[in-house]
C-alpha positions as CSV (number, residue, x, y, z in Angstrom):
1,X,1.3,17.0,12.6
2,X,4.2,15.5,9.8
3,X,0.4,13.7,7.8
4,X,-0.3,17.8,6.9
5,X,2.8,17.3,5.1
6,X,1.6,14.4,3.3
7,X,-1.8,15.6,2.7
8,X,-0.5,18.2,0.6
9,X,1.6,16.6,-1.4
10,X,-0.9,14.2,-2.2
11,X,-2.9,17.3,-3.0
12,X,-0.8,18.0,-5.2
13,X,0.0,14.5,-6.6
14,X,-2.8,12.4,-6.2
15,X,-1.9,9.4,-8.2
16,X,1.4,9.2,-6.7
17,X,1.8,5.4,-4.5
18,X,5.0,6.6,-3.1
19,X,3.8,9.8,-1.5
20,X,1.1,8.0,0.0
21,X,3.3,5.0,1.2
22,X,5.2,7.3,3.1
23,X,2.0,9.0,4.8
24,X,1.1,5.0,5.5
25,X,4.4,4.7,7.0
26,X,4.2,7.9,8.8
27,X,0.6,7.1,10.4
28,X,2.3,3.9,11.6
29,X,4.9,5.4,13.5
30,X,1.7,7.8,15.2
31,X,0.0,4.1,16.1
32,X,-2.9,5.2,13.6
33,X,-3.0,1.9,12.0
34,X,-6.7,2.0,10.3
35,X,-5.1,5.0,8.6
36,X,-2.4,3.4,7.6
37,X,-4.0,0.3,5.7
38,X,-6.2,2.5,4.1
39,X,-3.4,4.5,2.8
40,X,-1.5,1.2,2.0
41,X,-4.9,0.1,0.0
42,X,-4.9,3.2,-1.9
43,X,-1.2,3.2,-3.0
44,X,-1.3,-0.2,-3.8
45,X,-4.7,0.3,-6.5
46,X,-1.8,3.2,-7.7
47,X,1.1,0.4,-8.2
48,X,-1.2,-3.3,-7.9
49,X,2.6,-4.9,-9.0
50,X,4.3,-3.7,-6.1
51,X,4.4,-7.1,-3.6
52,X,5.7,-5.0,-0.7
53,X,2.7,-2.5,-1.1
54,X,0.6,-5.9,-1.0
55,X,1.9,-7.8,2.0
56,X,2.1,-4.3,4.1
57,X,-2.0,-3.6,3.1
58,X,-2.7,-7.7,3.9
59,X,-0.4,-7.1,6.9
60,X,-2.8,-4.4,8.2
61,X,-5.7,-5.6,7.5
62,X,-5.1,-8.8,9.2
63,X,-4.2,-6.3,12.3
64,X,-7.4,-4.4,11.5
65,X,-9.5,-7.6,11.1
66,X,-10.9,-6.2,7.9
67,X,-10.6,-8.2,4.4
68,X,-8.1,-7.6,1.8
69,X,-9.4,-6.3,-1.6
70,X,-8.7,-8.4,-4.7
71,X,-5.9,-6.0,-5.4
72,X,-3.6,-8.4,-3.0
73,X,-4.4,-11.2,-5.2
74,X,-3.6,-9.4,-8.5
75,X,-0.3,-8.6,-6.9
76,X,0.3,-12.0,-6.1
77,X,-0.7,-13.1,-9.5
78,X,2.4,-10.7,-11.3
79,X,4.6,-12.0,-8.8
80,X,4.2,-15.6,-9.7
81,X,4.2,-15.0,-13.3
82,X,6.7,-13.2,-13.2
83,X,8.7,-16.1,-11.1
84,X,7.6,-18.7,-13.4
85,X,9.0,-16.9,-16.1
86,X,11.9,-17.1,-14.8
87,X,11.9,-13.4,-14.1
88,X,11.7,-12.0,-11.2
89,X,10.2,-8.2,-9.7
């Protein structure tokens, strides 16, 4: 199963969003999609400013009919700051 894979790198890595975006991805493609959003949720408490991160975990969890943490909303939050700044992410 590819997730082994994953598992051990996140072993090895454990604070690392992208490894674990990948498993997310990964667990996707194998229609484990409760897996996947928890995966997402984790990565995105590793990288809260990543907005892609964000709207894949809210994505899921609407699929998943299970509420978003507050992480989502503090995503959100950078990106609008960041926009009316004048900067963008």
């Amino acid at each position: 199963m590819p997730s082994l894979v994953f598992l051990r790198a996140i072993d090895g890595a454990p604070d690392s969003a992208s490894i674990r975006k990948d498993l997310a991805y990964t667990y996707l493609k194998i229609g484990e999609t409760e897996a996947a959003r928890d995966q997402f949720a984790e990565a995105l408490r590793l990288d809260p400013k990543d907005t892609h991160l964000a709207l894949e975990y809210a994505f899921l969890c609407f699929e998943t009919k299970k509420q978003a943490h507050s992480g989502i909303s503090m995503a959100r939050s950078s990106r609008a700051s960041s926009v009316g700044n004048g900067r963008s992410s």
